[in-house]
C-alpha positions as CSV (number, residue, x, y, z in Angstrom):
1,X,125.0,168.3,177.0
2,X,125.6,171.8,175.8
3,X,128.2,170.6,172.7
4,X,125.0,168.3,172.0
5,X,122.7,171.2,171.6
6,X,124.9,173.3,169.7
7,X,125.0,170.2,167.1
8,X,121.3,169.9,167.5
9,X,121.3,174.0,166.8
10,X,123.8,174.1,164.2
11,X,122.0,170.5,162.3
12,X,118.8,172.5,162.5
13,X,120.1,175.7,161.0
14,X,121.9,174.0,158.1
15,X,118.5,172.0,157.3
16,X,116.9,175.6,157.7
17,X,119.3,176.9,155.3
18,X,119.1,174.2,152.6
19,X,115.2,174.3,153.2
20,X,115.3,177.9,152.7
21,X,117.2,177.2,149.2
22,X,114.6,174.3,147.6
23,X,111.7,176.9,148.3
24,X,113.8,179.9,146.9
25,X,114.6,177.7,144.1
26,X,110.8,176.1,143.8
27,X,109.9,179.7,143.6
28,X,112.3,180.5,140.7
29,X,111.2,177.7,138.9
30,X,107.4,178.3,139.3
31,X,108.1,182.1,137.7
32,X,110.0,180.7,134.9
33,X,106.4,178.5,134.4
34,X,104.5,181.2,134.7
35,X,106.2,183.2,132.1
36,X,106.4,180.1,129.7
37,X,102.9,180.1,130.1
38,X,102.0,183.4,129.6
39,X,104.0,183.5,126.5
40,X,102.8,180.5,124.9
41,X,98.9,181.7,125.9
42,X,100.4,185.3,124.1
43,X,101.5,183.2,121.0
44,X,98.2,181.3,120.9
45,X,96.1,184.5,120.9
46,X,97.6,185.9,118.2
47,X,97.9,182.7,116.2
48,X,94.2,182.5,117.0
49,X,93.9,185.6,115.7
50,X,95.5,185.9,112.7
51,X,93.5,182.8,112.0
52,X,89.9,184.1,112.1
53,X,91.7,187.2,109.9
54,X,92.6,184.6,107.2
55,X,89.2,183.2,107.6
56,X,87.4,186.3,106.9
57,X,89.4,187.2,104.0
58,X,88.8,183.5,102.4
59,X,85.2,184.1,103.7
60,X,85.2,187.5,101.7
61,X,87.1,186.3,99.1
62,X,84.9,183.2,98.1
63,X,81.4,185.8,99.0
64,X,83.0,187.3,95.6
65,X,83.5,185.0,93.7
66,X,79.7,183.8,94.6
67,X,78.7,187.2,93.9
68,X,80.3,187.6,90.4
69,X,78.9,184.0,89.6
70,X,75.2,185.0,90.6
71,X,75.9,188.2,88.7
72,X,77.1,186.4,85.1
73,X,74.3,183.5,85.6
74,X,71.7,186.5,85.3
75,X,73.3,187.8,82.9
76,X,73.4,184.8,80.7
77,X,70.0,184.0,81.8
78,X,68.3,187.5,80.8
79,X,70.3,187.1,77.3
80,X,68.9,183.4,76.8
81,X,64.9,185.0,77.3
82,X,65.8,188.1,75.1
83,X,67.6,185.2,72.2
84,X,64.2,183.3,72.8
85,X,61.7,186.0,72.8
86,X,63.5,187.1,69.5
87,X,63.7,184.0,67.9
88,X,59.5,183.4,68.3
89,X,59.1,186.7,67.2
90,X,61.0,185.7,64.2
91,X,58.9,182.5,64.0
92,X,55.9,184.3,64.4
93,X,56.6,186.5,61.8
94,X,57.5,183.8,59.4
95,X,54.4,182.1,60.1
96,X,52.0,185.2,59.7
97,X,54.1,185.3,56.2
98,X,53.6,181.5,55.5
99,X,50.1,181.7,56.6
100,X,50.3,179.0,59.1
């Protein structure tokens, strides 16, 4: 009966051994996750990032261009009243000399 408990011992210890390896392993494993993770969170931060950079500049960029259209629209539109106000003033004229 003793040789049977020194299998039963030795059985036990070897199945405590290899159990002791799958969580050592496990463990290994779930670190290497971890770090994946963490680096692929990392690389989606700053990907995240530079995207709302690239928006604001094409944000900014397009503000601009609104800006300098706004500003050449009044422009063009201040010019078209002071063509008109000269050209009735011419009309005027002609017809105070016509004696319309």
């Amino acid at each position: 009966m003793g040789a049977v408990m020194a299998d039963s011992d030795a059985d036990t210890m070897a199945r405590l051994d290899r159990l002791e390896l799958a969580i050592v392993h496990m463990t290994d494993v779930l670190v290497l996750q971890s770090e994946r993770m963490d680096t692929g969170f990392r690389n989606m931060r700053e990907e995240t990032q530079a995207m709302h950079r690239g928006l604001g500049e094409r944000i900014a960029a397009v503000t601009d261009r609104l800006d300098r259209l706004i500003a050449v629209t009044m422009q063009e539109r201040t010019l078209g009243i002071e063509r008109l106000a000269k050209i009735e003033g011419r009309l005027a004229r002609l017809e105070e000399h016509v004696g319309i």
